[in-house]
C-alpha positions as CSV (number, residue, x, y, z in Angstrom):
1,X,62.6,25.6,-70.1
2,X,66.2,27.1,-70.3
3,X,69.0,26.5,-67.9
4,X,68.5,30.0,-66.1
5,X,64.6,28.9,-65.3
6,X,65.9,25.5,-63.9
7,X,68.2,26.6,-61.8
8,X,65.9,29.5,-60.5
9,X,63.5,26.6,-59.5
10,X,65.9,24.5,-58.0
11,X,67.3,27.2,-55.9
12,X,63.7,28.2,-54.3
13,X,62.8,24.8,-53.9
14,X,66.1,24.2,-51.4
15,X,65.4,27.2,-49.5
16,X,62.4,25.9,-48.7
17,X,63.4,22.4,-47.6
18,X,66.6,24.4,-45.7
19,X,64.2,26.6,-44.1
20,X,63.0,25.7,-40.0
21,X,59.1,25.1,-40.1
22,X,57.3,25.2,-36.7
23,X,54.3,23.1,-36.5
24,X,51.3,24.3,-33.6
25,X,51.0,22.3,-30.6
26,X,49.7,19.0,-31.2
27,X,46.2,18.4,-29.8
28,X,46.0,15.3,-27.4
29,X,42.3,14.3,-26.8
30,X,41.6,13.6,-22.9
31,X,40.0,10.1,-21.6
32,X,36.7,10.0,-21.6
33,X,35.4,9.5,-17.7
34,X,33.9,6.2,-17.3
35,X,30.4,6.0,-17.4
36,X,28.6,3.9,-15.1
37,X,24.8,3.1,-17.4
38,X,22.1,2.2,-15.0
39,X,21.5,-1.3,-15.0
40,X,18.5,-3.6,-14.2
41,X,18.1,-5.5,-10.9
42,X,15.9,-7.9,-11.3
43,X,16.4,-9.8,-7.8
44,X,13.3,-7.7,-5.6
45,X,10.9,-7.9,-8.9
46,X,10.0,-5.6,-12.2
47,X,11.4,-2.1,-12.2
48,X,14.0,-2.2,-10.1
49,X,17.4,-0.8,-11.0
50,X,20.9,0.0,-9.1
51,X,22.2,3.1,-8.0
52,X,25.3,4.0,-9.9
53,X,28.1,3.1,-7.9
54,X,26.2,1.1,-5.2
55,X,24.6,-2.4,-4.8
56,X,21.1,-0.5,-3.5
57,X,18.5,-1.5,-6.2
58,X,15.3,1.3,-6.3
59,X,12.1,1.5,-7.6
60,X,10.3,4.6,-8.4
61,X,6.4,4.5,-9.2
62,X,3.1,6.3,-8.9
63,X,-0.5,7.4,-9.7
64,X,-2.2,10.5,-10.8
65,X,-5.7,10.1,-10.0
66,X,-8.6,12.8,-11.0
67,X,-11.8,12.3,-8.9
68,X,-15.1,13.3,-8.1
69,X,-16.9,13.3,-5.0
70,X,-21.0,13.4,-4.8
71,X,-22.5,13.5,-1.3
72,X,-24.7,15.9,0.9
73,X,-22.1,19.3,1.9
74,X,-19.7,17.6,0.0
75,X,-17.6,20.6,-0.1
76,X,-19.1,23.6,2.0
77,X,-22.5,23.8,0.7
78,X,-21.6,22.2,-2.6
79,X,-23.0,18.2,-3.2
80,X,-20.5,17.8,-5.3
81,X,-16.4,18.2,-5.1
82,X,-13.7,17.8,-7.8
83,X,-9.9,17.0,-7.1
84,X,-6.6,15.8,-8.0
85,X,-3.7,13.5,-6.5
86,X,-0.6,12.9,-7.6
87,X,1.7,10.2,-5.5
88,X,5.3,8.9,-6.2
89,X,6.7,6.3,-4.4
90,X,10.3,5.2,-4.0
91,X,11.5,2.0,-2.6
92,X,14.8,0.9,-2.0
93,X,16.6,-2.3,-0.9
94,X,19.6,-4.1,-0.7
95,X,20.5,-7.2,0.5
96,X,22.1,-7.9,4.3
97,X,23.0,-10.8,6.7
98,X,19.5,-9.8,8.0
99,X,17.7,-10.5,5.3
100,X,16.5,-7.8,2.6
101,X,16.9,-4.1,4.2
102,X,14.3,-1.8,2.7
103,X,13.2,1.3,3.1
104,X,10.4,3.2,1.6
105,X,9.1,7.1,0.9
106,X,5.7,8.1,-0.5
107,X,4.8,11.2,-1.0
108,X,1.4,12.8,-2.1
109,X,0.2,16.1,-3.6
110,X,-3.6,16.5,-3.0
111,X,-4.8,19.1,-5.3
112,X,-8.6,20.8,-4.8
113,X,-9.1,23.7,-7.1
114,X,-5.6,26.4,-6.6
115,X,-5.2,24.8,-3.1
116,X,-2.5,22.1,-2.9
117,X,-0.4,20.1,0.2
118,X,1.8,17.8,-0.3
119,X,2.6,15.7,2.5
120,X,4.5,12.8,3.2
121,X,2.4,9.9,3.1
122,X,4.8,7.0,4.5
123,X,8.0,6.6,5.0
124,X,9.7,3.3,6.9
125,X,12.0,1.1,7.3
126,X,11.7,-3.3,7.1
127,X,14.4,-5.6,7.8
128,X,14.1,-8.9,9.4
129,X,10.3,-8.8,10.0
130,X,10.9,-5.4,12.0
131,X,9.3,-2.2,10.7
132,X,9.6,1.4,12.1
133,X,8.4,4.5,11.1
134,X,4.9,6.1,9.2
135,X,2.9,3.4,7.4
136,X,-0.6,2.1,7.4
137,X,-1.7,-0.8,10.0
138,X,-3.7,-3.7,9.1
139,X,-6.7,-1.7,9.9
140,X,-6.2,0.3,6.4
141,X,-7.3,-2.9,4.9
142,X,-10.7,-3.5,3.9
143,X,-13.0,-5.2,1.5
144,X,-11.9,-5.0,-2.1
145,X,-15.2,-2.3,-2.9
146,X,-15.6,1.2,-1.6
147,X,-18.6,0.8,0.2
148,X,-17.6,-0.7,3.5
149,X,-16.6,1.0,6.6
150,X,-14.2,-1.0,8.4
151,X,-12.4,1.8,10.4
152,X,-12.2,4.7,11.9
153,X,-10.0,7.9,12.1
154,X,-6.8,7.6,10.7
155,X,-5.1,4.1,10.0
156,X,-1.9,5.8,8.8
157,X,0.9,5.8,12.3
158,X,3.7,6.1,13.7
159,X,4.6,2.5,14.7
160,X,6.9,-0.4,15.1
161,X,5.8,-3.5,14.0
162,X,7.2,-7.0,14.1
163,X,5.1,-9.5,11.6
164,X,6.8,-12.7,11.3
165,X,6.1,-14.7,7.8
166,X,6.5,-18.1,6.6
167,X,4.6,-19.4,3.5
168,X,0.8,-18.1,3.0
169,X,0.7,-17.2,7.1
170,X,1.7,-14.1,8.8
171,X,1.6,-12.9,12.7
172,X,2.6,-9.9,13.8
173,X,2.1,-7.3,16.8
174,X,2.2,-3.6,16.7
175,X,2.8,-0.6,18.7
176,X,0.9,2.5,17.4
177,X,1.3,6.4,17.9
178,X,-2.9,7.2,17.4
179,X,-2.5,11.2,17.1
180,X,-5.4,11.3,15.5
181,X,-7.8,9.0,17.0
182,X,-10.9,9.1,19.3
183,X,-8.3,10.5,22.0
184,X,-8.2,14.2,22.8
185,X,-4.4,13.3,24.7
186,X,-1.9,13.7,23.0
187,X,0.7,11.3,22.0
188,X,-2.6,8.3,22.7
189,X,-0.7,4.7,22.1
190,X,-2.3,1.6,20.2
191,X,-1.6,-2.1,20.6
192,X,-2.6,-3.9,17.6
193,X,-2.3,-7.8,16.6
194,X,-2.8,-9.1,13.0
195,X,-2.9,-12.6,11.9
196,X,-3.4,-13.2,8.4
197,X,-2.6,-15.6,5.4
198,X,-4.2,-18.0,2.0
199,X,-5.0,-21.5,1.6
200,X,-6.0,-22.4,-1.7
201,X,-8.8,-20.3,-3.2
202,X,-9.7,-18.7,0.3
203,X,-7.6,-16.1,2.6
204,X,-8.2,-14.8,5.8
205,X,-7.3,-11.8,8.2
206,X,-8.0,-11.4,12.0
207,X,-6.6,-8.2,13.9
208,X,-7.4,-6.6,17.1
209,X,-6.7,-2.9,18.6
210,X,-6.2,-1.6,21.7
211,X,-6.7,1.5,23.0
212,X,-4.4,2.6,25.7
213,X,-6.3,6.1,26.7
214,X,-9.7,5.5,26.4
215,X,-9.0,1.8,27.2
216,X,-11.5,0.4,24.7
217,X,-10.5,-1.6,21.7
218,X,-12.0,-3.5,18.5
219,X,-11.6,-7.1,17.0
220,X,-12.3,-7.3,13.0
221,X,-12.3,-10.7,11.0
222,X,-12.3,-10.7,7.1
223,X,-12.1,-13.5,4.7
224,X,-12.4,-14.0,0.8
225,X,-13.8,-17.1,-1.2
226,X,-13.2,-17.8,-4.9
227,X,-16.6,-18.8,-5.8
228,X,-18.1,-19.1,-9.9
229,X,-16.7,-15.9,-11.8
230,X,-15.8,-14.1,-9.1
231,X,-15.2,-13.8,-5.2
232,X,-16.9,-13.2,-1.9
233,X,-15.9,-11.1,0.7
234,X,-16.7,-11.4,4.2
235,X,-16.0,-9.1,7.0
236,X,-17.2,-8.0,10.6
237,X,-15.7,-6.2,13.7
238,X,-16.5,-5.2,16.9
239,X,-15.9,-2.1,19.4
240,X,-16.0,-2.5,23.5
241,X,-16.0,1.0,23.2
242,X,-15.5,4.4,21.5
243,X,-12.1,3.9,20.2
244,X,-8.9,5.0,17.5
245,X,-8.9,1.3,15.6
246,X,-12.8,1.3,15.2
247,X,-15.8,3.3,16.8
248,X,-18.6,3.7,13.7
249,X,-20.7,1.0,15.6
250,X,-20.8,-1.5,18.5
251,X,-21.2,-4.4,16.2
252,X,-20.8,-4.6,11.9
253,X,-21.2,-7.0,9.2
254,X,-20.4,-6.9,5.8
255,X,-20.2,-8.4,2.9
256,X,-19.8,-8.4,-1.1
257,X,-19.2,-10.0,-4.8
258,X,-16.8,-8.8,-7.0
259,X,-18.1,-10.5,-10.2
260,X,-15.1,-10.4,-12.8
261,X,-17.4,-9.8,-15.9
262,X,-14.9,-9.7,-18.0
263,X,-11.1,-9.3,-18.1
264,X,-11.3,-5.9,-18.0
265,X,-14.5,-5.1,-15.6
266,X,-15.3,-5.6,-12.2
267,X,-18.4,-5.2,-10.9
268,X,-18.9,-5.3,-6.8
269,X,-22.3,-5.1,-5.1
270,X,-22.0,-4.9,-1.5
271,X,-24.2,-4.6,1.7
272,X,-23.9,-3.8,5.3
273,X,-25.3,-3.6,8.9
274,X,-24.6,-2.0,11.8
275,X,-25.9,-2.7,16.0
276,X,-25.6,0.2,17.7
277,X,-24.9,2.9,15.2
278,X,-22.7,6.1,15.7
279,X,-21.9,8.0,18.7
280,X,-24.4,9.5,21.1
281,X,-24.7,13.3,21.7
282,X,-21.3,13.1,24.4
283,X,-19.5,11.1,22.2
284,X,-18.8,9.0,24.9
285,X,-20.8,5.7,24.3
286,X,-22.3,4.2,20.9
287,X,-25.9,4.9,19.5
288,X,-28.9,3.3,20.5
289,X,-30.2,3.0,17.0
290,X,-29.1,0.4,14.1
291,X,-28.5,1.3,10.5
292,X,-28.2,-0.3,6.9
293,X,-26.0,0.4,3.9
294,X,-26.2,-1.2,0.5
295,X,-23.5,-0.1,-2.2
296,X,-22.3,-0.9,-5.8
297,X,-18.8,0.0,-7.0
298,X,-17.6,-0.7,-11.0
299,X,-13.9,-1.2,-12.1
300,X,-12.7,-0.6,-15.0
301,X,-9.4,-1.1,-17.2
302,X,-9.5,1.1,-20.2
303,X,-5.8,0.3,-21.1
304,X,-2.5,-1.0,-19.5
305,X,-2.5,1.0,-16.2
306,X,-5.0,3.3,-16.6
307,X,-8.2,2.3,-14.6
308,X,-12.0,3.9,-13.9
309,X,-14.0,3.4,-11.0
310,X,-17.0,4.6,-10.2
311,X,-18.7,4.0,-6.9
312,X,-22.7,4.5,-4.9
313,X,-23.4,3.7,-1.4
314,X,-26.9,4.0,0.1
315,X,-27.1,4.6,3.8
316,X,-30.0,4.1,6.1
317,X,-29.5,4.7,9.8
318,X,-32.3,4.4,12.5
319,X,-31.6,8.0,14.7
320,X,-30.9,10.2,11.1
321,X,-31.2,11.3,7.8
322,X,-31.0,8.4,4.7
323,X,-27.9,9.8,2.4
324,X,-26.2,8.7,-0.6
325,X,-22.6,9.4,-1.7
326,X,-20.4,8.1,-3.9
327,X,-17.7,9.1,-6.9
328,X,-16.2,8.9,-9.6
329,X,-12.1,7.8,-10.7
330,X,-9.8,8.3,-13.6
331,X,-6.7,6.9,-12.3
332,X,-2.9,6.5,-14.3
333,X,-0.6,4.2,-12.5
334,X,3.1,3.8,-13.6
């Protein structure tokens, strides 16, 4: 290289360092926002979890149940009736100088063919032994098949409810809105009692009902054993009248075995008899006749939370037709 080229390159490269170079904007990345993940609380049970940004745990489950009905007219003329039900149910609670404050909201989709209604199905609030709002009295309970009948009209109210606890034993009293009872007043108010707990392999529950507008009420007693591989139910009730708690006879008892075959199936034969059967043509006084129902109703677990049951019940009253009914259940619980 001669001295021309040299100093050529030397010239050109301090222009270029002599030379002002502006640089772009530098590009400052922002904070990310704090994220809050969901985390378990495991203080009211599985599946609970907090509310961002609260101390309110929740729980969210469900079913979707498939079923099918067979009785006489079981849909119009049709014997037979298929539907659908989907139900989600959210529960929330958090703890108080009271004690555990809850609250709870159901709702339920019942689907039968294109036709579907959703409704709210319960929705209350529990603190302290207090509840207020829509739930289901101690009448909704019944033996552990599907083949009794241990109530009538609609056990689901508007109430307030105090039901003290301590151990195995509860007591409690209730104050029910019966809309939809034997009543044809409106706005008919219930007085219910339960009484209820367990002692070893046997538990118990006793309630009454009373009837503030046709001023008639029922008593019902049930009970449950542990006995060999499985466990006997016991149950009867009785009406001073027509009534909203229970009306389907003067007198009832009832009683079944739910044989636990195996870990997975349930099998429940049941039987019962009613004094005094049904209403009479004015609907104002019981039946004179007596009537007889035998039933069987299988359980089973095909998987983790997803359950068949399939039910028959064979009634034979004194003043009417013999019938049959019964279903069939695919239900998925999560």
């Amino acid at each position: 290289m001669n001295i021309r080229m040299v100093l050529l390159t030397s010239a050109a490269a301090f222009a270029a360092a002599s030379s002002p170079v502006f640089a772009a904007d530098a590009i400052v990345a922002a904070d990310p926002e704090p994220v809050e993940y969901v985390r378990v609380c495991d203080a009211y049970g599985t599946g609970y979890f907090y509310i961002p940004g609260t101390e309110t745990c929740l729980k969210i489950n469900g079913y979707i149940r498939f079923q099918v009905d067979g009785a006489p007219d079981a849909k119009g003329t049709s014997d037979w009736n298929a539907k659908t039900r989907a139900q989600v149910q959210f529960t929330a609670k958090s703890d108080t100088e009271y004690g555990p404050l809850t609250g709870v909201i159901v709702f339920r989709n019942n689907g039968d063919n294109t036709s579907t209604s959703t409704i709210l199905d319960s929705a209350y609030i529990d603190v302290a032994g207090f509840r207020a709002g829509l739930f289901y009295s101690w009448w909704d309970d019944d033996l552990s098949g599907e083949t009794d009948v241990l109530s009538s009209y609609q056990t689901l109210h508007n109430s307030i409810r105090y039901q003290y606890e301590s151990g195995d034993f509860y007591a409690g009293i209730s104050v029910d809105e019966l809309e939809d009872g034997a009543s044809i007043e409106p706005n008919d108010v219930g007085i219910a009692l339960g009484v209820g707990g367990k002692a070893g392999a046997f538990s118990y529950q006793v309630i009454g009902g009373y009837d503030t507008d046709t001023e008639e009420g029922a008593i019902r007693a049930m009970g449950y054993a542990d006995i060999g591989p499985g466990t006997v139910g016991l149950a009867a009730a009785w009406a001073s009248g027509i009534n909203s708690y229970y009306d389907q006879s003067e007198w009832t008892v009832a009683a079944e075995y739910a044989l636990k075959a195996t870990d997975k199936l349930t099998i429940t034969p049941a039987a019962q008899y009613f004094v005094n059967y049904d209403h009479n043509a004015t609907n104002t006084d019981f039946g004179n006749g007596d009537a007889w129902a035998v039933g069987l109703t299988v359980d089973y677990q095909i998987v983790d939370n997803f359950y068949a049951k399939a039910t028959a019940t064979y009634t034979n009253p004194d003043d009417a037709n013999d019938v049959t009914t019964g279903f069939f259940r695919l239900q998925r619980a999560f």
